[in-house]
MARBALO-605182 format. One line per 8 residues: for each residue x, y, z of C-alpha. Coordinates in steps of 0.001 Angstrom, whole numbers. Each point is the difference from the previous one (the first is absolute). Layout:
<rs>
X,Y,Z  ...
</rs>
This chain:
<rs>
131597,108442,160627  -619,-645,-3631  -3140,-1605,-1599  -733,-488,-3289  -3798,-553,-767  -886,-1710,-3409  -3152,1141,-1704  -1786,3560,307
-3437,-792,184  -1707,471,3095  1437,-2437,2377  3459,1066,-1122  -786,3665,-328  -1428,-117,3832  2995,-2297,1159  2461,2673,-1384
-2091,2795,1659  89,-1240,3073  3514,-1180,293  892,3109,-893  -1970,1571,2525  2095,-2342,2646  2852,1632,-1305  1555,-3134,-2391
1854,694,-3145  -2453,-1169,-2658  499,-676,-4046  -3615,-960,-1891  397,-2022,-2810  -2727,-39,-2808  -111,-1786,-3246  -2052,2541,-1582
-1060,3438,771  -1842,957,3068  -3147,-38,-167  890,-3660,-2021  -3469,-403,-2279  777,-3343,-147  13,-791,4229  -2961,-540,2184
316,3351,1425  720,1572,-3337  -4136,516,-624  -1466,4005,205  -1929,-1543,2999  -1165,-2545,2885  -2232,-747,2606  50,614,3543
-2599,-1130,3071  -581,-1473,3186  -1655,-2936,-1132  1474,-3247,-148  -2103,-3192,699  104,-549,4034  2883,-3187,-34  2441,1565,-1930
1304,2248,2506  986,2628,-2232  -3021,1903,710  1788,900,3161  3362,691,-1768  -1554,2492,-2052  31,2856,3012  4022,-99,-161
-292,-23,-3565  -1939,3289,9  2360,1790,2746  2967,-799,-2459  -1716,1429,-2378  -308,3010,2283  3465,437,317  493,-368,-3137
-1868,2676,-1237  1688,2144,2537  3675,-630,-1017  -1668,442,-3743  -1633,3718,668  -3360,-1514,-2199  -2402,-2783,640  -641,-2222,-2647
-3019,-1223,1467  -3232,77,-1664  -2870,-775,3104  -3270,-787,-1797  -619,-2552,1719  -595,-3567,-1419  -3855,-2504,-785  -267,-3292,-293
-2694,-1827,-1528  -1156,-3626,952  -1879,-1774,-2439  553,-3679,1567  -626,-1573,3485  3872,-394,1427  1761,2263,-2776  2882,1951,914
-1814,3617,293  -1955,-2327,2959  3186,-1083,851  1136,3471,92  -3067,1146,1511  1018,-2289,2968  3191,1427,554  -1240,3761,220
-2246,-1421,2430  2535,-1945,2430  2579,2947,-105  -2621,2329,869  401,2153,-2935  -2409,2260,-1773  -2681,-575,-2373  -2956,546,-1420
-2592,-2736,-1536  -2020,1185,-2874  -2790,-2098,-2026  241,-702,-3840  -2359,2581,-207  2112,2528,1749  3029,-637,-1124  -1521,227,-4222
-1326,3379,1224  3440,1272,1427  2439,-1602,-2593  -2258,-207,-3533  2847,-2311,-1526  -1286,-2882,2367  -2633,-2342,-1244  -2794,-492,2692
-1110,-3334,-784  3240,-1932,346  1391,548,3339  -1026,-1307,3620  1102,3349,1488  2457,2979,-3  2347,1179,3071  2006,3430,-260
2988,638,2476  1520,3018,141  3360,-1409,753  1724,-369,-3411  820,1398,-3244  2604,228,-2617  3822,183,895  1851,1781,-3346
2924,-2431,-1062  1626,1893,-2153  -189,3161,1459  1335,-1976,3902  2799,-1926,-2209  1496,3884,-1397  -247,1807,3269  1959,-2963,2014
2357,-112,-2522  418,3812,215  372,-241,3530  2458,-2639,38  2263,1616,-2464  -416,3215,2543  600,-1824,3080  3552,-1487,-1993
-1206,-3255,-1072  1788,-1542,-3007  -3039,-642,-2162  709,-1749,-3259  -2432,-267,-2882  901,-2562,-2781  1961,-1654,2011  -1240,-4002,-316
1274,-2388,2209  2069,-3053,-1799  699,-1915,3684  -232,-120,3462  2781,-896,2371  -1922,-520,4046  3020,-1591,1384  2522,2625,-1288
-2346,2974,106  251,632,-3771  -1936,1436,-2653  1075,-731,-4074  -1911,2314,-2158  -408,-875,-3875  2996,2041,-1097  2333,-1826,2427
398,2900,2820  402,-1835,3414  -1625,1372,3034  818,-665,3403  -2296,490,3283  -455,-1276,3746  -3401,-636,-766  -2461,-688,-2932
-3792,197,-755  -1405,-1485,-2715  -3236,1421,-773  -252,-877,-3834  -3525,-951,-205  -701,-1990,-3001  3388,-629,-1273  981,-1337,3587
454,-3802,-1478  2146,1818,-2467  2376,351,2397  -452,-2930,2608  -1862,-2629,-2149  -770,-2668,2830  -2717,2331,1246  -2043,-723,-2444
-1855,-2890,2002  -707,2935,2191  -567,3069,-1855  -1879,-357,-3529  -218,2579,-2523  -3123,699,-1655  -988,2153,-2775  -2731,2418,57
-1422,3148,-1518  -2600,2607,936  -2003,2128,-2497  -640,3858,-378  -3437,674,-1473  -1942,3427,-851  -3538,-307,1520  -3108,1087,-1228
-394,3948,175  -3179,-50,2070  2126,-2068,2437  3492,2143,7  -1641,2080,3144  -775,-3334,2176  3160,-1289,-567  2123,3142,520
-1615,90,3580  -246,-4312,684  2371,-1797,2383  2459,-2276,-1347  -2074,-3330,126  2094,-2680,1822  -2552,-3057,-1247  -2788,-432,-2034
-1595,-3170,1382  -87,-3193,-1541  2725,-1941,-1607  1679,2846,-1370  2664,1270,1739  -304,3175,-1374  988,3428,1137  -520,3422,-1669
2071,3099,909  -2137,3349,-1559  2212,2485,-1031  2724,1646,2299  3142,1781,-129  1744,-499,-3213  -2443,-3630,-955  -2993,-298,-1291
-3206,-2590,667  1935,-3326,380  -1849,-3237,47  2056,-3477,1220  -739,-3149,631  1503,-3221,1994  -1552,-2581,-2731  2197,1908,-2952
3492,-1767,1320  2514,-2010,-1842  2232,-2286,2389  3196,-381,-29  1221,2440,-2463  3689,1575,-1001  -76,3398,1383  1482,1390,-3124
-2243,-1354,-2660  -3775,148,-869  249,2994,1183  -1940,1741,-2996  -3901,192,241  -1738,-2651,-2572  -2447,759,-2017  -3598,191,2004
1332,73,2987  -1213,3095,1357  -3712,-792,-1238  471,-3638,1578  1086,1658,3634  -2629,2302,-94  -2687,-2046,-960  611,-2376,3115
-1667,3292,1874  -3611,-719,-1480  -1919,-520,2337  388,1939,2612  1258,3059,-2480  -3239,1125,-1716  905,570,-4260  3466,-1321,270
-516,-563,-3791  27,4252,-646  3450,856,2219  3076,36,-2794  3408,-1167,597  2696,2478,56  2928,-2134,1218  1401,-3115,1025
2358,-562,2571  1694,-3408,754  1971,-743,3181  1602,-2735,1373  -361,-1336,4157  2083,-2253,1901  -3090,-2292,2405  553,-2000,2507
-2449,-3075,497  -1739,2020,3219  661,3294,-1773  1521,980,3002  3645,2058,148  3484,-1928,-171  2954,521,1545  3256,-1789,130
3874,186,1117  2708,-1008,-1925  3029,1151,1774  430,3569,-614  -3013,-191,-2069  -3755,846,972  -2033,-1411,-3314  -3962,2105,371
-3150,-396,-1943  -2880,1824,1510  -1911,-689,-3078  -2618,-2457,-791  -2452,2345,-1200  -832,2120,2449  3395,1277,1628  223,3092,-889
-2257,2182,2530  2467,-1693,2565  3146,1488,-1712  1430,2539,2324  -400,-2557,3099  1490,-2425,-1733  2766,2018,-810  537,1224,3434
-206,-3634,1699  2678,-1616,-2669  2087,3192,1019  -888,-876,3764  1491,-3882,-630  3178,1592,-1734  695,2095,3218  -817,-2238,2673
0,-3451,-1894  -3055,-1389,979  -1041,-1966,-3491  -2339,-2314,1915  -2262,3400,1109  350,1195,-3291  -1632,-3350,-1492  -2374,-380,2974
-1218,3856,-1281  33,-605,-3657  -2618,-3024,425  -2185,2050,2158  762,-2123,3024  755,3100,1980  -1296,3482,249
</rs>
């Protein structure tokens, strides 16, 4: 059987993996190189953990998500799994670290509650005064993007998957099974996954009253030298509290200390433009982090990074048939710890045709 999976980021990456693994004759297309800087999963690194808030049900989804990643690893030779662990700080009655907080709590998973007080005296970069309370789980960390985007790609080429760099797609053909790149080469398959992340209303424009691209960016920043040792050691922070929506990955792998926030988001964006950071942006992003990040003011920006999402309304995971065609977008912000489980469930609904599981699973609505 042949398949033909459009986009190598980490949905499309995992879906070739793992049809590949069942044996199907797979070609990866990618617009750009892989890693792609430009993609959601084209970032040095991202966050994984057990906590989600206790109604989303992907707090439960997250245990196949780590035994992919398992396997992964395996088939790879390396892990590219950094376990540190992950805090979140609430600094508001019924924020999302509570909300997260709640979720550790219903699942049964580990944690441990600290006090402003302890948590300043563990992690120096936190400001005491301006959070509720601190909660450390050890069951998170950094995943390294770049690094898991080469190694499947090596694998696939090794394993005799047609992998194609450069190769952008110009149209997609569900009833006939048919792929047009840009340069006018045809491709023919039995079956076709469309994992093309922001550029997916590129290709089937009517999804866009479900799928929404935004545009957001995430800065880089030098802290202050007294602080370099806390940070080298610190869990990635999933939340600071508040209104925020910020994150902070310290430095692992190839990346360095990366600050993001939900509030720095432009809706509704061309995937392919604005794509360049603007002037003050870095110093905007970070300063969204004071309070709870004590002398936010001394950390310098070293880079910039822009990337563009494709959200849902829920920011839950789509899915969608169109005759030979399976159209994915495990996105909306926080997709990528689920990657390699995604991939092997849209390789599942190839093989045995069950779309309706696959959706059921992508919105969390079954472990």
């Amino acid at each position: 059987m042949k398949t033909i999976v459009v986009g190598a980021g980490i949905a499309g990456l995992s879906t070739a993996w793992a049809l590949t693994r069942l044996g199907y004759e797979v070609t990866l297309l990618e617009q750009s190189t892989i890693p792609n800087p430009l993609a959601a999963s084209g970032d040095h690194h991202r966050i994984i953990r057990r906590a989600y808030g206790a109604d989303t049900g992907y707090g439960a989804a997250i245990t196949e998500a780590y035994r992919a990643w398992d396997d992964l690893w395996v088939d790879l030779g390396q892990s590219h799994y950094d376990a540190r662990g992950f805090l979140c700080l609430s600094r508001r009655e019924g924020d999302d670290a509570e909300g997260y907080l709640e979720g550790l709590e219903n699942g049964g998973w580990p944690y441990e509650l600290l006090s402003p007080g302890e948590a300043a005296a563990r992690w120096p970069f936190l400001e005491e005064g301006t959070f509720r309370y601190a909660f450390f789980s050890p069951e998170g960390g950094a995943l390294h993007c770049r690094r898991i985007a080469t190694g499947m790609a090596e694998w696939l080429r090794a394993n005799d998957a047609d992998v194609r760099e450069d190769a952008r797609v110009a149209s997609v053909d569900c009833e006939a099974g048919a792929v047009v790149l840009s340069d006018g080469e045809t491709l023919q398959a039995d079956s076709i996954v469309v994992t093309a992340g922001a550029w997916v209303t590129k290709l089937f424009p009517d999804l866009s009253s479900d799928l929404k691209t935004h545009r957001t960016a995430v800065v880089y920043l030098e802290p202050p030298a007294d602080l370099k040792g806390a940070w080298e050691t610190a869990p990635v922070i999933l939340n600071v509290g508040g209104d925020t929506d910020g994150y902070i990955v310290p430095h692992s792998g190839d990346g360095g200390l990366k600050f993001g926030s939900g509030l720095h988001k432009t809706f509704n964006v061309d995937a392919d433009s604005d794509r360049v950071a603007r002037p003050g942006e870095g110093e905007a992003i970070r300063d969204l982090f004071s309070p709870p990040i004590a002398r936010v003011g001394e950390y310098a920006v070293s880079q910039v990074s822009t990337c563009a999402y494709t959200f849902t309304d829920d920011e839950r995971f789509f899915g969608t048939r169109r005759g030979r065609c399976l159209v994915v977008s495990a996105c909306s912000g926080h997709g990528y710890k689920f990657g390699a489980a995604v991939g092997r469930r849209v390789a599942q609904a190839v093989r045995d045709g069950d779309v309706e599981g696959l959706q059921r699973w992508l919105r969390a609505e079954v472990a």
